[in-house]
C-alpha positions in Angstrom: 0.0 0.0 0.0 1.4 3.5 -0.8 1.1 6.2 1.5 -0.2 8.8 -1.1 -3.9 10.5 0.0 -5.7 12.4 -1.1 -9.0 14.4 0.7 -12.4 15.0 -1.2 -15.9 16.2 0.9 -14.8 14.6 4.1 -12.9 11.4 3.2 -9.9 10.2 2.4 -9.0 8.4 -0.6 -5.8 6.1 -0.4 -4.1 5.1 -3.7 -3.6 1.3 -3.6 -1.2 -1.7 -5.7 -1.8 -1.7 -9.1 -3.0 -5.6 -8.9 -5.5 -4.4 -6.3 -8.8 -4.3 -8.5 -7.4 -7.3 -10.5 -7.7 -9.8 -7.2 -11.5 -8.2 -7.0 -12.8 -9.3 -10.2 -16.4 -10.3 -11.0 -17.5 -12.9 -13.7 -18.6 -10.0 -16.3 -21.5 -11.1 -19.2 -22.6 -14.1 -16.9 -26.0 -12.7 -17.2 -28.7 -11.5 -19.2 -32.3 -9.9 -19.6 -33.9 -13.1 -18.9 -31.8 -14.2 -16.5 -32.0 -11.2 -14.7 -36.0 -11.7 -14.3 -35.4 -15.1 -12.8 -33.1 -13.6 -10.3 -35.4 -11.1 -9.3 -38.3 -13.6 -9.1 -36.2 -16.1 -7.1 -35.1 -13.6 -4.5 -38.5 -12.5 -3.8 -40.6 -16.3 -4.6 -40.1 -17.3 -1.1 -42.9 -15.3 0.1 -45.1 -17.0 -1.7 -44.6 -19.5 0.4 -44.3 -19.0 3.6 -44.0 -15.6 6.0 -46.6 -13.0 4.4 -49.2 -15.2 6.3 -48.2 -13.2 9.5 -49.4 -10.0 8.3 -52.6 -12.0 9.1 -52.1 -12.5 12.6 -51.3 -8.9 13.2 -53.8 -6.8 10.8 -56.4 -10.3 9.8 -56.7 -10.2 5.8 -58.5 -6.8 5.5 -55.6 -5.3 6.8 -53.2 -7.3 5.3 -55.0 -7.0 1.9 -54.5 -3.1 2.4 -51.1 -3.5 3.6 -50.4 -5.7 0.3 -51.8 -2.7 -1.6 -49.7 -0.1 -0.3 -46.8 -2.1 -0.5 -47.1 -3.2 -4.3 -47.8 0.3 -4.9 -44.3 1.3 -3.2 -42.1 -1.8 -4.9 -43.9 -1.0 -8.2 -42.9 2.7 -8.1 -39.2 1.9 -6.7 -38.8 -0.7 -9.0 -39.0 2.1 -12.1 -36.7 4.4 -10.4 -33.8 1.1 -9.9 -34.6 0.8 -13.5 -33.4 3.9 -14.1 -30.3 4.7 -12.3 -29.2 0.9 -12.6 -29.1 1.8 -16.8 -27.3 4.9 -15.9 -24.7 3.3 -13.1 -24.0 -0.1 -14.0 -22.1 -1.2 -10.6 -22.2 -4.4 -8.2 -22.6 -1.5 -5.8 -26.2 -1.1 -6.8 -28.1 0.8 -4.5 -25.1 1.7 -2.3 -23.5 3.0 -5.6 -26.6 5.1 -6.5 -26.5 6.8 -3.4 -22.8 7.4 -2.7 -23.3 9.1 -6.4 -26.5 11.3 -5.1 -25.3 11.8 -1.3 -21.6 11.2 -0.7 -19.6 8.7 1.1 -22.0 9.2 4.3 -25.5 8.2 2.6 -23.4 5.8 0.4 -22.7 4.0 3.1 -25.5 4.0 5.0 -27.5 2.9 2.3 -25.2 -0.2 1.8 -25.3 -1.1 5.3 -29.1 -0.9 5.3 -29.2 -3.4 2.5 -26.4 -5.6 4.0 -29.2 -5.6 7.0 -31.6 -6.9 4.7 -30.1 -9.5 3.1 -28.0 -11.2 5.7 -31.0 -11.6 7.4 -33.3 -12.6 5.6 -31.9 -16.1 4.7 -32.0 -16.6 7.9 -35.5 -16.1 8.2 -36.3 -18.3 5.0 -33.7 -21.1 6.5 -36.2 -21.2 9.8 -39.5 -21.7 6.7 -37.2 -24.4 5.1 -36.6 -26.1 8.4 -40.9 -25.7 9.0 -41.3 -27.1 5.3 -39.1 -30.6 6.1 -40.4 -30.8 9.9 -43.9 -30.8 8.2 -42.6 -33.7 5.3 -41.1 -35.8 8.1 -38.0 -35.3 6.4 -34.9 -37.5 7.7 -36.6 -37.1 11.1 -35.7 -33.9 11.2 -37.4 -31.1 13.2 -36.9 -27.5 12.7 -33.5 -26.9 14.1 -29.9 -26.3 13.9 -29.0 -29.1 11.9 -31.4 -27.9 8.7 -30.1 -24.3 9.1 -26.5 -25.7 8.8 -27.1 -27.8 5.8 -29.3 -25.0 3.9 -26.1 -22.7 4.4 -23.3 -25.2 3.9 -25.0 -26.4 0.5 -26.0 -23.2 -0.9 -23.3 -20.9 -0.4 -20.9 -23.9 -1.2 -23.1 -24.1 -5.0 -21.7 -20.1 -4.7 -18.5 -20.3 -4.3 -18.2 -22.9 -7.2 -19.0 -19.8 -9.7 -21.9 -17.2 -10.6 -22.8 -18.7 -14.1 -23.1 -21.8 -12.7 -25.0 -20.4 -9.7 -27.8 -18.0 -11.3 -28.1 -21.3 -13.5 -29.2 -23.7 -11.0 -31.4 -20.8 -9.5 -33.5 -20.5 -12.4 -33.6 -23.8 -12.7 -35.2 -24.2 -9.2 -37.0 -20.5 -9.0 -38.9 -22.2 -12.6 -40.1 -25.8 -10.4 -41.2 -23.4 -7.4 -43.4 -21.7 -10.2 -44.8 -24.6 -11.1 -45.6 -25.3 -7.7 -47.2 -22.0 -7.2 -49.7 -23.0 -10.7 -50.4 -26.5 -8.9 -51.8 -24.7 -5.9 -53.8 -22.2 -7.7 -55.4 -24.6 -9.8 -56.3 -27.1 -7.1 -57.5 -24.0 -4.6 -59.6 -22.3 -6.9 -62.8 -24.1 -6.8 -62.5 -24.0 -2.6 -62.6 -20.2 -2.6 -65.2 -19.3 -0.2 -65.3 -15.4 0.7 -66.5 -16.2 3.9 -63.1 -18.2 5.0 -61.4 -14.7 4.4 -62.8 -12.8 7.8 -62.7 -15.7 9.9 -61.2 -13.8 12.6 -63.5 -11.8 15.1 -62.9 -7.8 15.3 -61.4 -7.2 18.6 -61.4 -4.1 20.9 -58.6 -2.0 19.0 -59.5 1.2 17.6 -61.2 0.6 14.3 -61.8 -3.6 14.6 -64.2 -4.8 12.7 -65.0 -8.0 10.3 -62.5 -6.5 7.7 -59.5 -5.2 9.7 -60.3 -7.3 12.7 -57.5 -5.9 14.6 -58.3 -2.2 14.1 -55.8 0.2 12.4 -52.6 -0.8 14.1 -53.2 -3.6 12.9 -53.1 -2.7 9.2 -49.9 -0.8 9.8 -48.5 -3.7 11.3 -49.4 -5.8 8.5 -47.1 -3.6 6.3 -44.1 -5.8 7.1 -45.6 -8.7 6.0 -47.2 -7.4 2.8 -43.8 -6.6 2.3 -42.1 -10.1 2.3 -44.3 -10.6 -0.9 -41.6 -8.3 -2.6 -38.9 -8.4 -0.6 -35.3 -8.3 -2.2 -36.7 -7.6 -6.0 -34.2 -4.2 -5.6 -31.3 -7.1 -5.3 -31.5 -7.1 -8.7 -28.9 -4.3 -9.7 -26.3 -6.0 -7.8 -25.6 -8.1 -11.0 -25.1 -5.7 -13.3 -21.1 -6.3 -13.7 -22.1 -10.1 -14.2 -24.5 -9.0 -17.0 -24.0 -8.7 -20.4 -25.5 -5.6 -21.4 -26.9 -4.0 -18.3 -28.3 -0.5 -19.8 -30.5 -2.3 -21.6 -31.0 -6.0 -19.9 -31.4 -4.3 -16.1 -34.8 -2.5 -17.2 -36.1 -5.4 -19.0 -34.9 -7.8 -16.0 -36.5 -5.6 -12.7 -39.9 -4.7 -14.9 -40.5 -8.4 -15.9 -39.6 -9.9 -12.5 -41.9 -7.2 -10.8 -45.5 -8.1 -13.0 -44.9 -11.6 -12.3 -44.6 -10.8 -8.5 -47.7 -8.9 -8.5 -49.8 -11.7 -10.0 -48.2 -14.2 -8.0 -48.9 -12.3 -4.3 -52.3 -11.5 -5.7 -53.0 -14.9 -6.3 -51.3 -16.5 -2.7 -53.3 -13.4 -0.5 -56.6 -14.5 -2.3 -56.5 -18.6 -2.2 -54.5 -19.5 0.4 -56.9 -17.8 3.3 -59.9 -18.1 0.9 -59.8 -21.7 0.5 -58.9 -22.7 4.5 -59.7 -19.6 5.9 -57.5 -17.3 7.6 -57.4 -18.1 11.0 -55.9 -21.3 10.0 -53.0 -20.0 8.7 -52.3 -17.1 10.2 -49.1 -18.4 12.2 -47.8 -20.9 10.1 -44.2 -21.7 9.0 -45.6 -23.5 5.9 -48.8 -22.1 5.1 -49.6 -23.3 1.5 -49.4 -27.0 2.7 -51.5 -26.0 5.5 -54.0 -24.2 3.4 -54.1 -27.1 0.8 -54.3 -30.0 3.6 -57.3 -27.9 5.2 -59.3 -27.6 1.8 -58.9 -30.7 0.3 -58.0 -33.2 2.9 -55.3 -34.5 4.4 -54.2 -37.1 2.2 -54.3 -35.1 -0.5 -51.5 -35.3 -3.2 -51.4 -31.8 -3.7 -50.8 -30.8 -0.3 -47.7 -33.1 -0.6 -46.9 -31.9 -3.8 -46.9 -28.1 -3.1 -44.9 -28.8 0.5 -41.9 -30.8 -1.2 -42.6 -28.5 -4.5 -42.3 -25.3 -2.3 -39.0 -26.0 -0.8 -37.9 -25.2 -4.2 -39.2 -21.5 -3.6 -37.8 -21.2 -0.4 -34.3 -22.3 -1.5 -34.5 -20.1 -4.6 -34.7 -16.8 -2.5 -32.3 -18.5 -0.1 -30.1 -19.0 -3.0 -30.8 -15.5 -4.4 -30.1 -13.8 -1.5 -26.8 -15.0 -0.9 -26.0 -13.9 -4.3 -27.1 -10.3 -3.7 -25.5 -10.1 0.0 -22.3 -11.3 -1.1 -22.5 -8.6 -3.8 -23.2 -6.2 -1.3 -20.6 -7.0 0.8 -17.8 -7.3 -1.7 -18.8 -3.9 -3.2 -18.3 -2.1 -0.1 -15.5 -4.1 0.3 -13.2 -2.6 -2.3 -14.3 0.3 -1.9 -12.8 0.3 1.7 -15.6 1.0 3.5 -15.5 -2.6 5.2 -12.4 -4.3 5.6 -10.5 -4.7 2.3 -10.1 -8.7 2.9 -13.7 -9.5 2.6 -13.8 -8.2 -1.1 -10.9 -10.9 -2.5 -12.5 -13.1 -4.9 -11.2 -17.0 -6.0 -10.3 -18.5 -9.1 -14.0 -18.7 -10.5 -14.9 -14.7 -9.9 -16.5 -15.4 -6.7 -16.1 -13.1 -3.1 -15.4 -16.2 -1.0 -15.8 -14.5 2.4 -18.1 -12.1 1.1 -20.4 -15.3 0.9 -19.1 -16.9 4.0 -18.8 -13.9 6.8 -22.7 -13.2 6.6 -23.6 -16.4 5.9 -21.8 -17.6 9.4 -23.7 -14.6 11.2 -27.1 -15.4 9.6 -27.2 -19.3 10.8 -25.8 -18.2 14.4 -28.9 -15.9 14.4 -31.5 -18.7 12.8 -30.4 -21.2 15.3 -30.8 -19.2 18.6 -33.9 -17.4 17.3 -35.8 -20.0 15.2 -38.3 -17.5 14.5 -39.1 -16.8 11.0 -41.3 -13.9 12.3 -38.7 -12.1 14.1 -36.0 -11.9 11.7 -38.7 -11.0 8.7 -39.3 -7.7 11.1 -35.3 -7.0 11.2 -34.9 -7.8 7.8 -37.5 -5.2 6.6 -36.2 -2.6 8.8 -32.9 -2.4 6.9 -34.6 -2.7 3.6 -37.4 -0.3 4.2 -34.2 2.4 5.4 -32.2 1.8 2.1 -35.7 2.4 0.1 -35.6 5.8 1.8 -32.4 6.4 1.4 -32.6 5.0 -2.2 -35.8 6.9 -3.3 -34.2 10.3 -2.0 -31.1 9.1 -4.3 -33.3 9.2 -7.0 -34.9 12.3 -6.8 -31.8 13.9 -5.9 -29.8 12.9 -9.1 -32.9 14.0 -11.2 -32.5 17.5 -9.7 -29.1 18.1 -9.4 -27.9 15.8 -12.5 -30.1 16.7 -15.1 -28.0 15.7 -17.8 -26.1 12.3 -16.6 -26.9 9.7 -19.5 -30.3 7.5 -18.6 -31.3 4.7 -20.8 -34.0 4.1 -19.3 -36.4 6.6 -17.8 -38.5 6.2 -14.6 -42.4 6.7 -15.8 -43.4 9.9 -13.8 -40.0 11.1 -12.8 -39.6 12.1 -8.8 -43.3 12.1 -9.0 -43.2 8.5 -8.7 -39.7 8.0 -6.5 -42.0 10.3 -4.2 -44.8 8.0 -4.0 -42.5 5.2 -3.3 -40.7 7.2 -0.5 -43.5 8.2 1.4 -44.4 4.7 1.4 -41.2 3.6 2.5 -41.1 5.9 5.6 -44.0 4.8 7.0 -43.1 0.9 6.5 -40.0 1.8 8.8 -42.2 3.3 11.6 -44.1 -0.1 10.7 -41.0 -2.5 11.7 -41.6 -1.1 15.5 -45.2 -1.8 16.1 -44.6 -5.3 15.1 -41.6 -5.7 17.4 -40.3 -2.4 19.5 -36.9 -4.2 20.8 -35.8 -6.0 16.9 -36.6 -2.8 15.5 -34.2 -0.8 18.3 -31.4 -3.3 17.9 -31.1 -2.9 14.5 -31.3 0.5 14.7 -28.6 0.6 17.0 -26.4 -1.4 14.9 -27.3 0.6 12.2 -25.8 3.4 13.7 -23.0 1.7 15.1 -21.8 0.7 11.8 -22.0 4.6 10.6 -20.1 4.9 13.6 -17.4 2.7 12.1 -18.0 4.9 9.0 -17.0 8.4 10.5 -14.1 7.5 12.7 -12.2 5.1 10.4 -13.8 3.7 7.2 -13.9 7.6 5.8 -10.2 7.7 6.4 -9.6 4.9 3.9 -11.4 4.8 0.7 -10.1 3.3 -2.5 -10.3 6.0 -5.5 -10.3 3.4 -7.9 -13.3 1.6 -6.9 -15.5 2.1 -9.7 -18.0 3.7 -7.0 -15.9 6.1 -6.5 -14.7 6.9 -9.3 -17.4 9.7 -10.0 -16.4 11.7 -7.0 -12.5 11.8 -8.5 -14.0 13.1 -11.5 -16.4 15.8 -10.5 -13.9 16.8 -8.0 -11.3 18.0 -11.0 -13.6 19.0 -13.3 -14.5 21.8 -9.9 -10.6 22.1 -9.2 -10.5 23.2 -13.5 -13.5 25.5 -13.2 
């Protein structure tokens, strides 16, 4: 490492060996339009199958129906503005690169960190469904437990580390049988719809209760976590795009297509499930489409059986997924210097090999001790509903202030839209604390413990030639010409 710095807005860029971006190569072109879509799909397919059914318990389907609503309404409107400035700034940074380009090193950061919250958790919270899934099959003998959560990892990030080609390969492969799945269960559920099964649950005392929103209007803001997990992780996307192979034009095409087939699918899961078994039923459930099936069409029904072995493929495909994107995450800020530099060094085969084990290790730890799928949804959504703040505002800014930077693509509706999807986004945060005031305030507090980090040391040793950065070294001599 040399010793030349150099100081731009508050941080300090270090120049570093000339290997140094060489040993932190991606796989480029491993991916494209189509491919893209299945990724987006696969990180999100899991809640299909198994954690929306909370929003249930807390808001009963009236106010998880609303809560759905309001939350495809945000993802919808988010998903246009990604478009857009993942066209313009093709990075593995993705939404930590958007920002750092709209807000500095400071909302860079944060907004990284945020999404490294988000997706280090929520495997976890899909390993505890997976574990629900085999306990229900009678799997191995298996329960729910430490040993499941250890194998999900193990396997998964070990089919990571063996390459990304091969890896966004196999999770089309299975994100395509979980789809299949999802058809089977629609098909069979149809003709047991009954709109009665829907407000199963008796309005209780809470301000506003009644049939509809049973649970009053708490309730419905509670629900918002949950109508999230029907979305969850579709912004993940952009993190491929220096594995694509033409990401101006293929990250568009990828995050709108994988976005309309999400809204049909939660659509069709928020309507059938509860509508064929009835809501109370599932409400709590770690495998609620087996459940569901079992209730309406009997117990010894093949469909039931087919949809619970079936639907393992969905959870392991956002499992999958999501170790994709939080190793992306990680290994972006990374070599950027914002985290230690170590974490970013990838193998032979392209891959960040302790980009994918470091959060993998910290996710199982927390599945183990917590085994609660419920829990770790809420902590997961806080950190993704902060970057979607800090994302939207990204967004917005760069429109105003950057007029003229080169967009492919162009979000429908401009900041008009980026604003819908913020407002939404702030109130989905103050969401994450009515469902669980302490997992909301320890994430926050390592939220800020990590900017912490940021301000006393991390700022003091940036990498200029992190293609994140490079913008700032660029607009800071064009002002040092003028």
């Amino acid at each position: 490492m040399t010793s030349e710095r150099r100081r731009v807005r508050g941080a300090d860029y270090e120049n570093v060996e000339s290997d140094y971006l060489a040993r932190r190569q991606l796989n480029q072109g491993a991916a494209g339009w189509v491919l893209l879509a299945g990724l987006g799909v696969a990180y999100v397919i899991s809640g299909d199958f198994a954690g929306w059914n909370f929003g249930i318990a807390e808001g009963g389907w009236g106010g998880l129906l609303i809560a759905t609503v309001l939350m495809a309404t945000m993802y919808t409107c988010m998903v246009f503005g990604l478009a857009e400035m993942a066209s313009a700034m093709p990075v593995a940074g993705a939404g930590y690169g958007f920002a750092r380009r709209a807000m500095g090193p400071l909302g860079g950061f944060a907004t990284g960190v945020a999404i490294l919250i988000e997706y280090a958790i929520a495997p976890a919270a899909i390993a505890v469904f997976i574990g629900g899934y085999i306990e229900a099959l009678g799997l191995f003998g298996l329960t729910a437990g430490w040993p499941t959560y250890l194998a999900t990892y193990a396997v998964f990030v070990g089919i990571h580390l063996y390459g990304v080609g091969e890896a966004l390969k196999f999770m089309f492969a299975i994100t395509a049988v979980a789809v299949v799945a999802l058809i089977v269960f629609v098909v069979a559920m149809a003709p047991k719809f009954d709109t009665s099964n829907l407000f199963d649950i008796a309005p209780t005392s809470a301000a506003g209760a009644s049939d509809f929103i049973p649970y009053g209007y708490a309730g419905v803001l509670a629900a918002l976590v949950y109508g999230i997990w029907f979305f969850l992780a579709i912004e993940g996307v952009p993190l491929a795009a220096e594995e694509s192979k033409n990401p101006q034009k293929d990250m568009p095409r990828g995050l709108i297509t994988a976005m309309a087939v999400l809204l049909v699918t939660a659509a069709l899961m928020l309507t059938l499930a509860p509508g064929g078994a009835g809501s109370s039923v599932i409400a709590e459930s770690d495998n609620p489409l087996p459940l569901a099936a079992r209730t309406a069409l009997g117990e010894g029904s093949w469909v039931a059986d087919f949809v619970n072995y079936v639907g393992l493929a969905g959870l392991v495909a956002s499992f999958f997924s999501i170790v994709f994107a939080y190793s992306r995450q990680l290994f972006a800020l990374s070599r950027a210097g914002y985290l230690p530099r170590w974490l970013s060094v990838t193998n032979s085969r392209k891959t960040p090999t302790l980009a994918l084990i470091v959060p993998g290790t910290i996710g199982f730890i927390l599945a183990a001790v917590t085994q609660d799928g419920a829990l770790l949804i809420n902590i997961a959504v806080f950190g993704a509903t902060v970057s979607y703040v800090l994302m939207m505002v990204s967004h917005i800014l760069l429109r105003m202030r950057q007029p003229d930077l080169p967009r492919p693509y162009r979000t429908p509706g401009g900041i008009v839209t980026t604003g819908v999807a913020l407002a939404l986004a702030i109130t989905a945060v103050i969401a994450t604390f009515f469902v669980d005031k302490v997992a909301a305030g320890w994430t926050a507090a390592i939220f800020v413990a990590a900017l912490a980090y940021f301000w006393f040391y991390s700022r003091h040793h940036l990498v200029a030639s992190a293609p994140e950065e490079e913008f700032e070294a660029i607009t800071s001599a064009e002002r040092d010409l003028a």
